[in-house]
C-alpha positions as CSV (number, residue, x, y, z in Angstrom):
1,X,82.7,95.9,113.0
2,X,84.8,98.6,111.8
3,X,84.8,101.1,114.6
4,X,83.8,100.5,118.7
5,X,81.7,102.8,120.1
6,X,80.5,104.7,117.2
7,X,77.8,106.3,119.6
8,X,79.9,107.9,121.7
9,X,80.5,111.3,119.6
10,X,76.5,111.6,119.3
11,X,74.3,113.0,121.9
12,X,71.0,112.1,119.6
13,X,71.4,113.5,116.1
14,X,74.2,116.5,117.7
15,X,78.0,115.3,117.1
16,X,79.4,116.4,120.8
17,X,83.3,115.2,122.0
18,X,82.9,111.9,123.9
19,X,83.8,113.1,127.1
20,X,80.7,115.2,127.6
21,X,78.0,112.7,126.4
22,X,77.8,111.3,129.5
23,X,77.1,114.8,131.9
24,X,74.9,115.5,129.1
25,X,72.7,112.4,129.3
26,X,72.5,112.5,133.2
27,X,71.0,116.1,132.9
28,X,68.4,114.3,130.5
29,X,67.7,112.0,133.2
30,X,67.7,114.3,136.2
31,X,65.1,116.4,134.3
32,X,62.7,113.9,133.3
33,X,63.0,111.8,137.0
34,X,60.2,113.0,138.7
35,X,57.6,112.4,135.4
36,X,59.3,109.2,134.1
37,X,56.9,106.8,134.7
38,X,54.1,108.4,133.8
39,X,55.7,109.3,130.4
40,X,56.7,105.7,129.9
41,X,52.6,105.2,130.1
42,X,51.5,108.1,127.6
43,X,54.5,107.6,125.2
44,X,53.7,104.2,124.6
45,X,50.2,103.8,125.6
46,X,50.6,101.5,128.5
47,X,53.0,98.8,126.5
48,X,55.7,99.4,128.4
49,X,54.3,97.4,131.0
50,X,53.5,94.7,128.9
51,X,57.2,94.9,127.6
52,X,58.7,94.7,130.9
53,X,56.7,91.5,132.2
54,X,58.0,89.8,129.4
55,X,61.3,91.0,129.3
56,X,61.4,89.6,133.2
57,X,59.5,86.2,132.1
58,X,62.4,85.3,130.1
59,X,64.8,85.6,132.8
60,X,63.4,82.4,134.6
61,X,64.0,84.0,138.0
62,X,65.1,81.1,140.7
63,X,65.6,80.8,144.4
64,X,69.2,82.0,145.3
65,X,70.4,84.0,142.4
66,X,72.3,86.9,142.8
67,X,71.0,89.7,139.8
68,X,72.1,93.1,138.5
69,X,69.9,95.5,137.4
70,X,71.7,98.3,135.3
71,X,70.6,101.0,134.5
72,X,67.3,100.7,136.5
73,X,67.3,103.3,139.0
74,X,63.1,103.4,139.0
75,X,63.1,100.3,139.6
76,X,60.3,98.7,137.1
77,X,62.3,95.8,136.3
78,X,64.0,95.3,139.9
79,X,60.2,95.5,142.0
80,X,58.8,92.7,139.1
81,X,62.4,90.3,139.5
82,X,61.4,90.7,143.2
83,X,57.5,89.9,142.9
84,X,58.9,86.5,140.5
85,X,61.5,85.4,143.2
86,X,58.5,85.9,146.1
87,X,55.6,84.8,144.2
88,X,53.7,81.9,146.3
89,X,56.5,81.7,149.2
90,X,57.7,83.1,152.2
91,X,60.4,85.5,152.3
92,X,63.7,83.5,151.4
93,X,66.3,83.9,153.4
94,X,69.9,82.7,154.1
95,X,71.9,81.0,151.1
96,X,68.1,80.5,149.0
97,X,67.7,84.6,149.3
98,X,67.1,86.2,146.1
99,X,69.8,89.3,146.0
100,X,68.9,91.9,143.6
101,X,70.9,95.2,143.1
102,X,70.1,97.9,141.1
103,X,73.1,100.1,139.4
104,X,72.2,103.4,138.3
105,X,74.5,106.2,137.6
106,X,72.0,108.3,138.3
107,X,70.9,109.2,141.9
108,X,68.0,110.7,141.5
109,X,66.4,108.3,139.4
110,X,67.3,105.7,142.1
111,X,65.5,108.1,145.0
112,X,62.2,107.8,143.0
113,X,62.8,103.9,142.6
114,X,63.9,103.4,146.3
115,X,60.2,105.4,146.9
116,X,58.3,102.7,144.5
117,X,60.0,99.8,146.4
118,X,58.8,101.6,149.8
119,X,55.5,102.2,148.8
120,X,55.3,98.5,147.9
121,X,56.3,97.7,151.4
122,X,59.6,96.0,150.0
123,X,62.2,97.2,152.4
124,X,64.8,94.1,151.8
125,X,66.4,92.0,148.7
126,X,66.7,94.9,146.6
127,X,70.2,97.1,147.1
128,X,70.9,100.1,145.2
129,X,74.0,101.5,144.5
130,X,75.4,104.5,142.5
131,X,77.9,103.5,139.6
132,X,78.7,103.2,135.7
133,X,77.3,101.0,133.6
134,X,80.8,100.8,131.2
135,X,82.5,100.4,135.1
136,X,80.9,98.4,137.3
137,X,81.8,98.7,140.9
138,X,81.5,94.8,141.1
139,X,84.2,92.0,141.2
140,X,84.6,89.7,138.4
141,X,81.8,86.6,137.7
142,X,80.1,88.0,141.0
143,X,76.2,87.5,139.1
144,X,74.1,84.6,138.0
145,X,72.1,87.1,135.6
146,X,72.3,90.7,134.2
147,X,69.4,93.0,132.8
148,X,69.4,96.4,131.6
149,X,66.1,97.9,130.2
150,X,65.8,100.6,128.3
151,X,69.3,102.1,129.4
152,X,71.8,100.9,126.6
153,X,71.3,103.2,124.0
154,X,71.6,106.4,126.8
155,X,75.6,105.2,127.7
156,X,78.5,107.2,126.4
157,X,80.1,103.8,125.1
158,X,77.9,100.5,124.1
159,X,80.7,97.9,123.5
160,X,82.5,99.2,127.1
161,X,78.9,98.2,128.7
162,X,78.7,95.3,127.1
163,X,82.1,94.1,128.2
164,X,81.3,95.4,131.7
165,X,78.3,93.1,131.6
166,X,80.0,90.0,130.2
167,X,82.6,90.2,132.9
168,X,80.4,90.4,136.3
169,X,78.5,87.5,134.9
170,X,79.6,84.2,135.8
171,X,80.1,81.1,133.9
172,X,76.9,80.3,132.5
173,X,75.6,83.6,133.5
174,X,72.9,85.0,131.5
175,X,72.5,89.0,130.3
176,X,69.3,90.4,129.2
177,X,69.0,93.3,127.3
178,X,65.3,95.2,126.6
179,X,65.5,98.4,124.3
180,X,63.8,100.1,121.6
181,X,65.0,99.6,118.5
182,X,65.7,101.2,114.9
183,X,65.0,97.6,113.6
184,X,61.1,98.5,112.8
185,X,59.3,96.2,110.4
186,X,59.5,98.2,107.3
187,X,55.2,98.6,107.5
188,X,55.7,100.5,110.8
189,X,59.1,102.7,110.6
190,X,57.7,105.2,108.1
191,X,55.1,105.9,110.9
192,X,57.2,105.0,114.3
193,X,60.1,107.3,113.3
194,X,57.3,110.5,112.6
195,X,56.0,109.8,116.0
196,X,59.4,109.8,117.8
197,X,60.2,112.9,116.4
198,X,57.2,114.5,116.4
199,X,54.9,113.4,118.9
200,X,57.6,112.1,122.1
201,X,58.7,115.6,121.9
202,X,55.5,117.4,122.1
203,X,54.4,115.0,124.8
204,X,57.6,116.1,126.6
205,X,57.1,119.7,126.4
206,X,53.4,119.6,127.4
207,X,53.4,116.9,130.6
208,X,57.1,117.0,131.4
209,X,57.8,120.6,130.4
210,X,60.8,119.0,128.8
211,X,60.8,118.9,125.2
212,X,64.7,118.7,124.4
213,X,65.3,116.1,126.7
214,X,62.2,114.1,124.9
215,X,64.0,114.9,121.5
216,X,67.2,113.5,122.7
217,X,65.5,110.1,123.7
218,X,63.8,110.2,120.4
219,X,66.6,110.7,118.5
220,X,68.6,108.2,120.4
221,X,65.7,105.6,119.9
222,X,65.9,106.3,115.9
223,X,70.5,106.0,115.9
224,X,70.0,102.9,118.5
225,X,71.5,99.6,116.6
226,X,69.5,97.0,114.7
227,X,68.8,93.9,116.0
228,X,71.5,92.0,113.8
229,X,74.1,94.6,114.9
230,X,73.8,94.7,118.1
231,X,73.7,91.0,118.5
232,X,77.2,90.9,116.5
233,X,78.5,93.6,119.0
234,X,77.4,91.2,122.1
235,X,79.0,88.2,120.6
236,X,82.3,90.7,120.2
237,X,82.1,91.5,123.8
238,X,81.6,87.8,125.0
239,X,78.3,86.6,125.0
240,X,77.6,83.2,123.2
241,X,74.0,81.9,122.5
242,X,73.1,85.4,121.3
243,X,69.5,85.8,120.5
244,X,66.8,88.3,119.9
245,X,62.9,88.8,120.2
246,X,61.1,91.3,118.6
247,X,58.1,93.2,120.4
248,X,55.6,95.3,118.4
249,X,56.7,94.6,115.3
250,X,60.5,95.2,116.8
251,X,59.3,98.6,118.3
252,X,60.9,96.9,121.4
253,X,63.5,94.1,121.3
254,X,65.1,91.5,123.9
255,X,68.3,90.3,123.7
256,X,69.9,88.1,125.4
257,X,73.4,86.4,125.8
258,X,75.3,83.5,127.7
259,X,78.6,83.9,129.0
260,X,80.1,80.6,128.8
């Protein structure tokens, strides 16, 4: 790969200076907080949900692990990890506990997840802390597995995230990665790449009364890497047994990697 980072000077299809992609972006996600959900339904008709299960099915929760959830501050993927690790048991406690933490850099997407995980009645085994997906606030090989969903393509600097994720992961550690992708079957980009610029920004100005920070996810969807590149860019980082699975005709993608 020729250059690292190539995103960061790009805030969607707008060449900005690196340093302010990131205060940009958490504007974006401020904004569209409080309707984010419920344009993750309308935008893509209720797949998301289906996405998400499956993104968490390959994980192969167990008894005892200790996950990170980056990037997941409204908790979707943290509240189903939970539901897998409790599914059929008592609450697990002591060295068997299941600990999941959510990092988010953004705090008010993490008030409207802690409110999801309240509402659920699920008051322990998730922790949520404030912090940068490209600098953790962890120590080295703390996690038995790392997910990020959907929150990739929105950091100033991919390959610094990645890195950040290979090296909270311990030996054997597994990182997940679920995110749309510009790797469309060609029968389906001519019409997925009309609707993210068209439609995602139209739905944005009319339920979220947001439409430039729609166009900036669409636009981010449409510059996010293929599947073949991005894989290369995990196994630069550190991940072995790289691998991908297309959803939708690669509308959505999962990745995952080993750190050995």
């Amino acid at each position: 790969m020729s250059q690292l980072n190539p995103e960061a000077e790009w805030f969607g299809f707008t060449k900005i200076k690196s340093e302010e992609k990131a205060a940009m972006v958490g504007r974006v996600f401020t904004s569209v907080a409080v309707n984010y959900d419920l344009m993750n339904d309308l935008m893509s008709c209720g797949l998301h949900r289906l996405w998400k299960n499956a993104f968490v099915a390959r994980m192969r929760i167990r008894s005892g692990m200790d996950i990170l959830d980056i990037a997941g501050g409204t908790g979707d993927i943290a509240l189903r990890m939970h539901k897998t690790a409790s599914k059929g048991k008592r609450p697990i406690k002591g060295k068997d506990k299941t600990r999941i933490t959510v990092c988010d850099i953004n705090p008010e997407m993490m008030k409207y997840g802690r409110a999801k995980a309240l509402n659920k009645g699920i008051v322990d085994g998730i922790d949520w802390i404030a912090g940068d997906a490209e600098k953790l606030p962890f120590p080295s090989r703390r996690f038995d597995l790392c997910s990020i969903a959907f929150g990739l393509r929105n950091v100033t600097r991919i390959d610094d995230a990645l890195k950040e994720a290979a090296r909270i992961l311990r030996p054997g550690g597994k990182f997940f990665c679920l995110e749309f992708s510009s790797g469309v079957t060609p029968i389906l980009k001519p019409v997925y790449e009309t609707y993210c610029k068209s439609a995602m920004p139209l739905l944005g100005e009319f339920i979220a009364d947001d439409k430039d920070a729609y166009q900036y996810l669409a636009e981010s969807i449409i510059r996010f890497p293929p599947q073949k590149e991005l894989a290369e860019r995990m196994k630069t980082a550190g991940f072995d047994r790289v691998k991908w699975t297309n959803l939708a005709g690669g509308i959505a993608v999962i990745h995952e990697g080993t750190v050995l």
